[in-house]
DSSP file (Angstrom, degrees, kcal/mol; ACC not computed):
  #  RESIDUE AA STRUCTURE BP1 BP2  ACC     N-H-->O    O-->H-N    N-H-->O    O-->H-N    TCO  KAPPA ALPHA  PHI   PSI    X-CA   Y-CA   Z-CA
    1    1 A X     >        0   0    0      0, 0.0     4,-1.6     0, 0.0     5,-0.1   0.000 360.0 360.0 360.0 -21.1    3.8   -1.8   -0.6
    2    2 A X  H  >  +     0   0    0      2,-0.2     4,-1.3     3,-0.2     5,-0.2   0.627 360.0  55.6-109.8 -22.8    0.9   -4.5   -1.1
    3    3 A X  H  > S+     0   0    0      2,-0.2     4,-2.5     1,-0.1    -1,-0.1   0.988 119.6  41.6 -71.3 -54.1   -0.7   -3.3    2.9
    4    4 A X  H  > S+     0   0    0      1,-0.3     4,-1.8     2,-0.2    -2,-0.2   0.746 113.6  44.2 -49.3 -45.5   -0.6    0.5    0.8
    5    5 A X  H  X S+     0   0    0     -4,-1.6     4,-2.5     2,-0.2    -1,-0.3   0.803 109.0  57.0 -89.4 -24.1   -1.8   -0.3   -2.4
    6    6 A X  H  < S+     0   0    0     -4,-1.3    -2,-0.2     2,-0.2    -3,-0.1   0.999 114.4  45.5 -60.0 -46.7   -5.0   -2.8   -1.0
    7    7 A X  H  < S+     0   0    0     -4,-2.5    -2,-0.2    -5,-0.2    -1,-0.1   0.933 118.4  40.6 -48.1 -82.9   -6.0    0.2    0.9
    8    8 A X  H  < S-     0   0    0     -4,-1.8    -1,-0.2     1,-0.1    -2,-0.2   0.635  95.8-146.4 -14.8 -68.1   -5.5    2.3   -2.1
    9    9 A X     <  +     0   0    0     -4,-2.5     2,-1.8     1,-0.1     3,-0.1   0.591  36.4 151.3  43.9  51.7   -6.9    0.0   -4.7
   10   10 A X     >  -     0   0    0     -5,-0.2     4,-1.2     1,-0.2     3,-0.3  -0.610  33.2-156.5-109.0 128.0   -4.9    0.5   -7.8
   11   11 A X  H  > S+     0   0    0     -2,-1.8     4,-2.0     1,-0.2    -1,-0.2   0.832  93.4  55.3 -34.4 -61.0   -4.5   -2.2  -10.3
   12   12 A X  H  > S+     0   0    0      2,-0.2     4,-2.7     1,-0.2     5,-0.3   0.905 110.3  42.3 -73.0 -45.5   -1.6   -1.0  -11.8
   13   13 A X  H  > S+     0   0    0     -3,-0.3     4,-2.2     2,-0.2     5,-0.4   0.933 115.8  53.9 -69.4 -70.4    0.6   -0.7   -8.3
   14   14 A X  H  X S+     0   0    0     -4,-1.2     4,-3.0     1,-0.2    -2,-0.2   0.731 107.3  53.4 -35.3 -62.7   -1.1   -4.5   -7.2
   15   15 A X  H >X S+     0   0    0     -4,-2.0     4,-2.3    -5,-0.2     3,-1.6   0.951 121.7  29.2  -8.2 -95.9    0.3   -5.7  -10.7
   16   16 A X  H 3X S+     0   0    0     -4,-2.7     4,-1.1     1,-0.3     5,-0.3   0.723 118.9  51.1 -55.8 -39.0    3.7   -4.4   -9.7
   17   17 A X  H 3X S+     0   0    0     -4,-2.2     4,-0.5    -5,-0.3    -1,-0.3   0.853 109.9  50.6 -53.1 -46.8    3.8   -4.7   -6.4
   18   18 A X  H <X S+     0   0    0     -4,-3.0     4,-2.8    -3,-1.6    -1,-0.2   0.970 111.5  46.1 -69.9 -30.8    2.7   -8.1   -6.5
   19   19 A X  H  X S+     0   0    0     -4,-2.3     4,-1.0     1,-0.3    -2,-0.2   0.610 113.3  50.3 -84.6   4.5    5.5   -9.3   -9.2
   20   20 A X  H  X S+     0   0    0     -4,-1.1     4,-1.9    -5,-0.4    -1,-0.3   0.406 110.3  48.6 -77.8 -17.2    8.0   -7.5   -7.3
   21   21 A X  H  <>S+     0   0    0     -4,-0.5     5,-2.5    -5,-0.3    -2,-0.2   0.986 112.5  48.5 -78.4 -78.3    6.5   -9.4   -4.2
   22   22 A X  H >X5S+     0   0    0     -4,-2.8     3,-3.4     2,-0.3     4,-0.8   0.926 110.4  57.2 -22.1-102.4    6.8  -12.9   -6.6
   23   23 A X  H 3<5S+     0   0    0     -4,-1.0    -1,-0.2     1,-0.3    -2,-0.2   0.649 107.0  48.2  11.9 -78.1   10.6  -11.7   -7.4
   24   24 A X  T 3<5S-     0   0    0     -4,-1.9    -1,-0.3     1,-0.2    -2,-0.3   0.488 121.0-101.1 -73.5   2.7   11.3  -11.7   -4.0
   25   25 A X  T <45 +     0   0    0     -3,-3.4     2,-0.5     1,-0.3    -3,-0.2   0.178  63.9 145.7 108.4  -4.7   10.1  -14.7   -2.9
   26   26 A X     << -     0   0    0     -5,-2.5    -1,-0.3    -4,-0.8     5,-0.1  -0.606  50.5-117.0 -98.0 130.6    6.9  -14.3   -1.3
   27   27 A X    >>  -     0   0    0     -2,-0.5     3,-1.5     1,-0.1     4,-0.9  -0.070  19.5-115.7 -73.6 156.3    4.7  -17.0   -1.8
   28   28 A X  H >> S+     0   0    0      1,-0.2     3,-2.8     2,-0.2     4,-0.6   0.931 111.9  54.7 -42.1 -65.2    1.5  -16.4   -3.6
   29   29 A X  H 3> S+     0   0    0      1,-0.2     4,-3.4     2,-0.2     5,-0.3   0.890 111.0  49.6 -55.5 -20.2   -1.1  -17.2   -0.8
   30   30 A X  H <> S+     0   0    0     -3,-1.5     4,-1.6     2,-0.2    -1,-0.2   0.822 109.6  52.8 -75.7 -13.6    0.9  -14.3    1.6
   31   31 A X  H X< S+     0   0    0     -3,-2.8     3,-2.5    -4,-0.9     4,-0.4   0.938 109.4  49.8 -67.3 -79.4    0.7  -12.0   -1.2
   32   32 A X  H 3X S+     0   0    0     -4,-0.6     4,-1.3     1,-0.3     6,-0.2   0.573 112.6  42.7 -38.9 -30.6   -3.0  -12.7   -1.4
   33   33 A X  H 3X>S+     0   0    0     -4,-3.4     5,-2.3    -5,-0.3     4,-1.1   0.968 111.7  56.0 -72.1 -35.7   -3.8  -12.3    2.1
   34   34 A X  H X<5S+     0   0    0     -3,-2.5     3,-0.8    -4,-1.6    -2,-0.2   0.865 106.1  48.0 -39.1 -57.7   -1.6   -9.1    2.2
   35   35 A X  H 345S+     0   0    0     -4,-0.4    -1,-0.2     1,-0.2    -2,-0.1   0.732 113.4  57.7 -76.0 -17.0   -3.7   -7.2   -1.0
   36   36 A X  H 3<5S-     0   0    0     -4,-1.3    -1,-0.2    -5,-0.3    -2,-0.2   0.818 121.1-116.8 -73.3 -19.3   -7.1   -8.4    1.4
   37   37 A X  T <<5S+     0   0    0     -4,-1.1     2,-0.3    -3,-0.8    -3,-0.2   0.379  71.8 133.2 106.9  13.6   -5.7   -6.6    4.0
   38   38 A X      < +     0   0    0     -5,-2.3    -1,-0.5    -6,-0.2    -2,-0.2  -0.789  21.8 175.5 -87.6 150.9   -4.9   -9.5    6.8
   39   39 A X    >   +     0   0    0     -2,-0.3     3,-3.2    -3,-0.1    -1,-0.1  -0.094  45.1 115.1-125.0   7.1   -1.4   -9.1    8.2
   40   40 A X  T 3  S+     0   0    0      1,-0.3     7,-0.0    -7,-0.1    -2,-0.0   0.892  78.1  46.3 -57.9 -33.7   -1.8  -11.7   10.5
   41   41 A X  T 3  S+     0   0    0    -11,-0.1    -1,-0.3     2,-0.0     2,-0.1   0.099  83.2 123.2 -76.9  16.9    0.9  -13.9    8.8
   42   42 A X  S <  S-     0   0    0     -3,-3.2     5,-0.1     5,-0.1    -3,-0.1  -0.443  76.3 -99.4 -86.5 143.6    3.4  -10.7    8.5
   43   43 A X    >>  -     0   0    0      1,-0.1     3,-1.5     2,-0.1     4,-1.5  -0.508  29.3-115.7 -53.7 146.3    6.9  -11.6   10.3
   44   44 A X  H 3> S+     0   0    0      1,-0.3     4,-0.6     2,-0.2     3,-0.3   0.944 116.2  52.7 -60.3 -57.5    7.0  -10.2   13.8
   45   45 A X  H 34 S+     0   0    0      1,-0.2    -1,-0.3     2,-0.1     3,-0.1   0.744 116.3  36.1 -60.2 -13.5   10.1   -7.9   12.6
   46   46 A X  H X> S+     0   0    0     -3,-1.5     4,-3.7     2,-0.1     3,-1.8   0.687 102.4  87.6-121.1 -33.1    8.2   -6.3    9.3
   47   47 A X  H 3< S+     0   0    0     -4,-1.5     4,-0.3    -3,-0.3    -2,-0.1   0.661  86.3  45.2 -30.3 -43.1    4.6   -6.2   11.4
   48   48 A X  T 3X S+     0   0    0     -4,-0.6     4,-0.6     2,-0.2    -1,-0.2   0.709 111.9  48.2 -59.7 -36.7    4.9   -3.1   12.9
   49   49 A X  H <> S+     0   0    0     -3,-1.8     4,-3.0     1,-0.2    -2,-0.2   0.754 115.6  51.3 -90.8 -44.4    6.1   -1.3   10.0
   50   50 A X  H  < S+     0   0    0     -4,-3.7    -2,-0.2     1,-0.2    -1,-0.2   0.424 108.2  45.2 -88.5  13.9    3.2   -3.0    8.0
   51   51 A X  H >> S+     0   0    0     -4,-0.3     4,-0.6     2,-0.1     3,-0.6   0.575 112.9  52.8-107.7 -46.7    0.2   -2.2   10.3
   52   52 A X  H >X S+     0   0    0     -4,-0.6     3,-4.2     1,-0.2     4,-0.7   0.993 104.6  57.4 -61.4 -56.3    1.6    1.6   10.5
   53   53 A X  H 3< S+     0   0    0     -4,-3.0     4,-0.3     1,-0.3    -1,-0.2   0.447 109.1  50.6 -50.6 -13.5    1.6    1.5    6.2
   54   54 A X  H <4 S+     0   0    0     -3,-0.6     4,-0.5     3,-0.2    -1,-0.3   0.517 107.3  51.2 -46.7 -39.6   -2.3    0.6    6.7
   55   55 A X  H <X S+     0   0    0     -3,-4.2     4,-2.0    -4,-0.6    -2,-0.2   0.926 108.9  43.8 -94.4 -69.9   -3.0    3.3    8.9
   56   56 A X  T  <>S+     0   0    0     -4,-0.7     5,-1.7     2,-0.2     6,-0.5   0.744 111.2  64.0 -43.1 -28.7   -1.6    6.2    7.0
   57   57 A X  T >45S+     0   0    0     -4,-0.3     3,-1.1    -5,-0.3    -1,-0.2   0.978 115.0  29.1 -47.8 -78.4   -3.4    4.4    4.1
   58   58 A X  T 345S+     0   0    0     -4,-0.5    -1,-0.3     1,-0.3    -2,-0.2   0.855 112.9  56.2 -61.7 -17.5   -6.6    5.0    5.7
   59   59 A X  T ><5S-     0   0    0     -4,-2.0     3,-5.1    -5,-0.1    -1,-0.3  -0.167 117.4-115.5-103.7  62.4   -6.1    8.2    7.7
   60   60 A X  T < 5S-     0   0    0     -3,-1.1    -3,-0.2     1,-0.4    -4,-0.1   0.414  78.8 -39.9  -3.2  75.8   -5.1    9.2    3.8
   61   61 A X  T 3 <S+     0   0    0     -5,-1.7    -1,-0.4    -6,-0.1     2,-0.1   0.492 123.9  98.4  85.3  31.6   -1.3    9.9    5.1
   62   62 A X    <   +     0   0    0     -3,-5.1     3,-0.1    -6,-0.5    -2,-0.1  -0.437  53.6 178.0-132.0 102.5   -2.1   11.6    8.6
   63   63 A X        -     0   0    0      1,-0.2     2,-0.1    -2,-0.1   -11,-0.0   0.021  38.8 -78.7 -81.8 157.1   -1.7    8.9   10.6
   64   64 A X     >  -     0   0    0      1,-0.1     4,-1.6     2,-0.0     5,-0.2  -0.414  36.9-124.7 -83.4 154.9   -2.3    9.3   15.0
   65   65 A X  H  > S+     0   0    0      1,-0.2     4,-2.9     2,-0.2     5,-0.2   0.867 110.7  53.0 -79.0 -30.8    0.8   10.9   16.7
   66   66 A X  H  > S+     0   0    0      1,-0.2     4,-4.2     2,-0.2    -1,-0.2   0.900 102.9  50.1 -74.0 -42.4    0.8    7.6   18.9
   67   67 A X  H  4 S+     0   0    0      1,-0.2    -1,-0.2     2,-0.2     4,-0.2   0.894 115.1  52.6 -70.1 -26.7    0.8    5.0   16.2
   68   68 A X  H >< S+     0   0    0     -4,-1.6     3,-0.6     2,-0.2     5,-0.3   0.816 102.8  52.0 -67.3 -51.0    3.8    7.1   14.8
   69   69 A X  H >X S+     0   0    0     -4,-2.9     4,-3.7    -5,-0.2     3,-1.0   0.930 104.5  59.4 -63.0 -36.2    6.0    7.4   17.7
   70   70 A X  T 3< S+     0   0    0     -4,-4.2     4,-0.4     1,-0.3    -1,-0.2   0.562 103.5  43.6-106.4  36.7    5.9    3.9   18.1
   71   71 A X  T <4 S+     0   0    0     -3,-0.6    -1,-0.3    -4,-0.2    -4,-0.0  -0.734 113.7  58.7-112.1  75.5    7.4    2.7   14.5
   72   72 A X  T <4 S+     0   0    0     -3,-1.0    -2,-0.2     8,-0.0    -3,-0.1  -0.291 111.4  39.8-131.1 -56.9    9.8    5.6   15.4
   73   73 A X  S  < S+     0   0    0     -4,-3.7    -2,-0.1    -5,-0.3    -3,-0.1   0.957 120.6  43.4 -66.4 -51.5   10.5    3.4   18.7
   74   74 A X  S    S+     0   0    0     -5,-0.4    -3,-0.1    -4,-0.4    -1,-0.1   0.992 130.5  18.6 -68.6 -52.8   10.5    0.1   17.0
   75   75 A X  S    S-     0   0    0      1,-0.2     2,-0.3     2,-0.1    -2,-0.1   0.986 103.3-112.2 -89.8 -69.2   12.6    0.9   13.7
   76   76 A X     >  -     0   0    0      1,-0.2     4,-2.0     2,-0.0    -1,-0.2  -0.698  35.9 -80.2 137.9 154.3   14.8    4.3   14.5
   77   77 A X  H >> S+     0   0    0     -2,-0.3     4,-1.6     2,-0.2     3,-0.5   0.995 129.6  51.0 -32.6 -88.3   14.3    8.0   12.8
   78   78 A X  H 3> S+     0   0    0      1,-0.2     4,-1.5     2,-0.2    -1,-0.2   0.643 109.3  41.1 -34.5 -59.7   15.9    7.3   10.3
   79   79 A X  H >> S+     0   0    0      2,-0.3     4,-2.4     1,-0.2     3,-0.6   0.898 112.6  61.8 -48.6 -60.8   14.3    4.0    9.1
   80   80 A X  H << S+     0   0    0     -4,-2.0    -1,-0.2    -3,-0.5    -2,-0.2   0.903 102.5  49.9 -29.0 -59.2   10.8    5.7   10.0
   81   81 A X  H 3X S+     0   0    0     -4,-1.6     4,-1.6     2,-0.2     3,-0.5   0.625 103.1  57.7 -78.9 -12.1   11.6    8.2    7.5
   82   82 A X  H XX S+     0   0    0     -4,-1.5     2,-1.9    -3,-0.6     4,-1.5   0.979 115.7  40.9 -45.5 -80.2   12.4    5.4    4.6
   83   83 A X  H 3< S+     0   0    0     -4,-2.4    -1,-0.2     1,-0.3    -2,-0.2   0.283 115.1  49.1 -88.9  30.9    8.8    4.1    5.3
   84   84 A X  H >> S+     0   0    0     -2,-1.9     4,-1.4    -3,-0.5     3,-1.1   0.647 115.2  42.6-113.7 -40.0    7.3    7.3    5.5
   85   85 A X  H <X S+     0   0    0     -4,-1.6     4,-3.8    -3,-0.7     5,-0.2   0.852 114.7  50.5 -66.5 -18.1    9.0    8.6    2.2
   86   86 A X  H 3X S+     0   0    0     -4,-1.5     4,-1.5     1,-0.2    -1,-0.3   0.693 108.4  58.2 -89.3 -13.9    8.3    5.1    0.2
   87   87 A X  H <> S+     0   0    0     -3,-1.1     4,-0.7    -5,-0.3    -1,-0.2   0.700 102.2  48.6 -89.4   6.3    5.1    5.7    1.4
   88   88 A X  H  X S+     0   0    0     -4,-1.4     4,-3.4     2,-0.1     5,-0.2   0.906 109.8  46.9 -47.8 -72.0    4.9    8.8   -0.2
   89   89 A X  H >X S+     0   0    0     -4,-3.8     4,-1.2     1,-0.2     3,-0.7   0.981 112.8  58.4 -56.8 -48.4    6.2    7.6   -3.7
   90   90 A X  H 3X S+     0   0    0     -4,-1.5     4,-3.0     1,-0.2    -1,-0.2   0.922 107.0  47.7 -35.4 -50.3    3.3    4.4   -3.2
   91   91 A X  H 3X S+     0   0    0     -4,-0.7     4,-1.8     2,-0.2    -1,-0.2   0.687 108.8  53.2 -84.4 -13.6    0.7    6.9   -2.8
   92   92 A X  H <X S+     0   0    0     -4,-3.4     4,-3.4    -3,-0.7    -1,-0.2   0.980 112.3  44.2 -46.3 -72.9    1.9    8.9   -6.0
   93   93 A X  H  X S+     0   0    0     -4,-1.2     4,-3.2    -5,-0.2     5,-0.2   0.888 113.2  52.4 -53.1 -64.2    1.8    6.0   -8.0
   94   94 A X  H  X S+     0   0    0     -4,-3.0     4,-3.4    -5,-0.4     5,-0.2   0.860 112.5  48.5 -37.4 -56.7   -1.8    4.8   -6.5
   95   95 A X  H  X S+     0   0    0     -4,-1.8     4,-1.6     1,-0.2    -1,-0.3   0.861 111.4  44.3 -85.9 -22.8   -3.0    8.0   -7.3
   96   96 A X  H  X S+     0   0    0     -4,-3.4     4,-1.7     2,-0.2    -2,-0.2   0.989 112.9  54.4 -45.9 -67.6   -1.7    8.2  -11.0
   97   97 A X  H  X S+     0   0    0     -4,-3.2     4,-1.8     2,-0.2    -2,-0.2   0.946 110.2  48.7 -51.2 -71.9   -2.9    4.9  -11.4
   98   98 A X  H  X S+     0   0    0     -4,-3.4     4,-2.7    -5,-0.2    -2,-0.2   0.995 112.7  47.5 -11.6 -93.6   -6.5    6.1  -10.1
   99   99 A X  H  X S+     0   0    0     -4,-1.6     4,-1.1    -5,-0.2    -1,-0.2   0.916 102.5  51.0 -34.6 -63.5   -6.7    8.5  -11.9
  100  100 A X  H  X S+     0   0    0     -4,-1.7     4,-2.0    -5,-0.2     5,-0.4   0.998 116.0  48.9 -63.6 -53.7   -5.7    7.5  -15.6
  101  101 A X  H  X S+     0   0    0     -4,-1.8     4,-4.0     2,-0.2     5,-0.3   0.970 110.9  52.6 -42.9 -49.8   -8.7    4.2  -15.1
  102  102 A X  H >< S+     0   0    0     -4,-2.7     3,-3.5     2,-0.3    -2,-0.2   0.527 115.9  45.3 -50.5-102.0  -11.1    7.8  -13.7
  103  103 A X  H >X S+     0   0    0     -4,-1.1     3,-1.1     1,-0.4     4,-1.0   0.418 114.3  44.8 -10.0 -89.4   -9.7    9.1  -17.6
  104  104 A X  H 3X S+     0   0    0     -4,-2.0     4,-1.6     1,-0.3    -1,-0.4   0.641 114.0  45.0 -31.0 -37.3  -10.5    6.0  -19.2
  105  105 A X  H <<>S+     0   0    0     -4,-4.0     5,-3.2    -3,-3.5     6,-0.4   0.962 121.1  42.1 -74.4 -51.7  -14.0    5.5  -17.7
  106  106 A X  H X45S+     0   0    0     -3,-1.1     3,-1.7    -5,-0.3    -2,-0.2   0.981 112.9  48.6 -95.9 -38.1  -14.9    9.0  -18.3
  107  107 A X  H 3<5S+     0   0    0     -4,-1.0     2,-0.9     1,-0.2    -1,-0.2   0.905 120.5  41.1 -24.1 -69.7  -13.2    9.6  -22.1
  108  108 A X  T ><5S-     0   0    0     -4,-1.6     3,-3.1    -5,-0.1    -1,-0.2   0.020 118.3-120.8-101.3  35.8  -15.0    6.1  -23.3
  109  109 A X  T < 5S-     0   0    0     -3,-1.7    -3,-0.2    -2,-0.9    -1,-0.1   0.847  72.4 -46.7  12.9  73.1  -18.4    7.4  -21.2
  110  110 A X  T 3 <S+     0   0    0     -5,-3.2    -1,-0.3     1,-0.1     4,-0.1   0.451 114.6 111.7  71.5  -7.4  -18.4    4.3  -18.9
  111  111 A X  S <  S+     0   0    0     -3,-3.1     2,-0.5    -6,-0.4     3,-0.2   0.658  75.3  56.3 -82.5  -7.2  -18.0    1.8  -21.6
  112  112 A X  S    S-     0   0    0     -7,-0.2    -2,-0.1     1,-0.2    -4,-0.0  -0.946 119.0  -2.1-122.5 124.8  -14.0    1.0  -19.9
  113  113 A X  S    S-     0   0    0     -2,-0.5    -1,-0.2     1,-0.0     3,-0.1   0.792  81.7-138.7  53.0  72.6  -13.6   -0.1  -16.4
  114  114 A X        -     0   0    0     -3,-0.2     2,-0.5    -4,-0.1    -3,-0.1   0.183  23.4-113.1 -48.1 156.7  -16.9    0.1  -15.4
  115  115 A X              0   0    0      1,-0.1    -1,-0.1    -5,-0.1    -2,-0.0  -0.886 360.0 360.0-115.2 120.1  -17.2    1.8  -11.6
  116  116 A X              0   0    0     -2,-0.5    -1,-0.1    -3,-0.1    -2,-0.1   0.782 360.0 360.0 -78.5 360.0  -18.2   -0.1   -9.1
């Protein structure tokens, strides 16, 4: 979720994501490298899964047939289609989130969340 939403860049999912993150245990500095986008520290078992959740983030969810078959090969079908639908509902949320700041900037004509 934290690979998805750094790609993304919406506050509001990095907020949650990270104190769901916190919750579970994961210590601060791996969050932070996680929302910079290094994975280098991810555990071998979760790596795969979190490298693929980067690339559909960036090929904005059509991801290369190759890089798909093989978290199909590492996890299973099934398991594949868990991260592909939770990385549906991430990119919902991203883009809601997106979106209401767009609102805000353009209702209070740039004076709110300034664009970078």
């Amino acid at each position: 979720m934290l690979a998805v939403t750094a790609v993304n860049g919406c506050r509001y999912c990095s907020y949650f994501h990270t104190k769901q993150a916190l919750k579970s245990g994961i210590p601060p500095p791996e969050i932070s490298r996680l929302l910079s986008g290094d994975i280098d520290a991810c555990p071998e078992e979760e790596a795969t899964a979190v490298m693929y959740a980067q690339h559909w983030a960036d090929s904005d969810a059509h991801p290369d047939l190759e890089i798909t078959r093989k978290l199909q090969w590492t996890y299973g079908v099934e398991k594949a289609e868990a991260i592909h639908l939770m990385l549906r509902m991430i990119r919902i949320g991203n883009i809601m989130g997106n979106t209401l700041d767009y609102f805000i900037y353009r209702i209070s004509f740039g004076k709110y969340l300034k664009r970078a």
